[in-house]
C-alpha positions in Angstrom: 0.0 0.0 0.0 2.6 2.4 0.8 4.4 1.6 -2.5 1.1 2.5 -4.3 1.2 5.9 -2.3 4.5 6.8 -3.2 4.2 6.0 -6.8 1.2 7.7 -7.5 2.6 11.2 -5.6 6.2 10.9 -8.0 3.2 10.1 -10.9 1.7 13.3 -9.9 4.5 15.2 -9.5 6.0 14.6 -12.5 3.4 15.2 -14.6 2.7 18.7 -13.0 6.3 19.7 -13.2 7.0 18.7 -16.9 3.8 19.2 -18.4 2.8 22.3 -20.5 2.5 25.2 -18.6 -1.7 26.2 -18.9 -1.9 29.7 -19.3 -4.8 31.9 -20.7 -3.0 33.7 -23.8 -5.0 36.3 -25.5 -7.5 35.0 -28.3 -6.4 35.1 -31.7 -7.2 37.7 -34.0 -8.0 38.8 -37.5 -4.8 40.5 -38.0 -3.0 37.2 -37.2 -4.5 35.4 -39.3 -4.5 37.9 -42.5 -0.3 38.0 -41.5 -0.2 34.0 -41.7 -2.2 34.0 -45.1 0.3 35.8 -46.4 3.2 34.7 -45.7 1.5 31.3 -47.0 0.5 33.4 -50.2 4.0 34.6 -50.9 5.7 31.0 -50.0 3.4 29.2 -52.6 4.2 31.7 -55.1 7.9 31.0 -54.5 7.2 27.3 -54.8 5.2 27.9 -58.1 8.1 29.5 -59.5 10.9 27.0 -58.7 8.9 24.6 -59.9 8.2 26.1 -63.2 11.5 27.0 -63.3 13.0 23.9 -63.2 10.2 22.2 -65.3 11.6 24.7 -68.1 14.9 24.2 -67.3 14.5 20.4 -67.4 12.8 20.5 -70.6 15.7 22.7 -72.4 18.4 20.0 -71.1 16.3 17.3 -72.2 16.4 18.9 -75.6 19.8 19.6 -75.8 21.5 16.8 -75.0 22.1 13.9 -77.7 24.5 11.4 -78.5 26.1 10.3 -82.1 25.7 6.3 -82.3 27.3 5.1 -85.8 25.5 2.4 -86.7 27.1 0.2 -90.0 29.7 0.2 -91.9 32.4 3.2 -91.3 32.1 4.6 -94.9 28.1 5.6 -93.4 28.6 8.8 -92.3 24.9 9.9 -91.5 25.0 9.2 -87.8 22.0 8.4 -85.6 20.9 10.3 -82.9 19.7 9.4 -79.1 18.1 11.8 -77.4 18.7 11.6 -74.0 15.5 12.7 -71.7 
């Protein structure tokens, strides 16, 4: 029984002391929320634009890049080409 006693006062203990502290903050307001919309606005435009960006960009190397492959006899001199994507 005294076992049980002790254990439940270092349960209760430690839960009060590492816990969350409960504290009545003020309630959240419009202006908070228009300040958090934007950041969210200007961080998904960022996003859209890295994105495109490297969409483009990925398209461009994928058109540039090719390789020669001689296929035949050496006297064929019209070389085919691999495009590498």
């Amino acid at each position: 029984m005294k076992k049980i006693i002790v254990f439940a006062l270092m349960l209760i203990l430690s839960a009060t002391s590492f816990s969350q502290p409960v504290t009545n903050t003020a309630p959240t307001v419009k202006t908070d929320y228009l300040k958090k919309s934007g950041g969210q606005t200007t961080t998904a435009w960022m996003l859209l634009a890295c994105g495109t960006a490297g969409l483009a960009g990925a398209m461009i190397a994928a058109g540039s890049f090719s390789i020669d492959i001689h296929f035949g006899s050496s006297s064929d001199k019209s070389p085919s080409r691999l495009l590498l994507a």
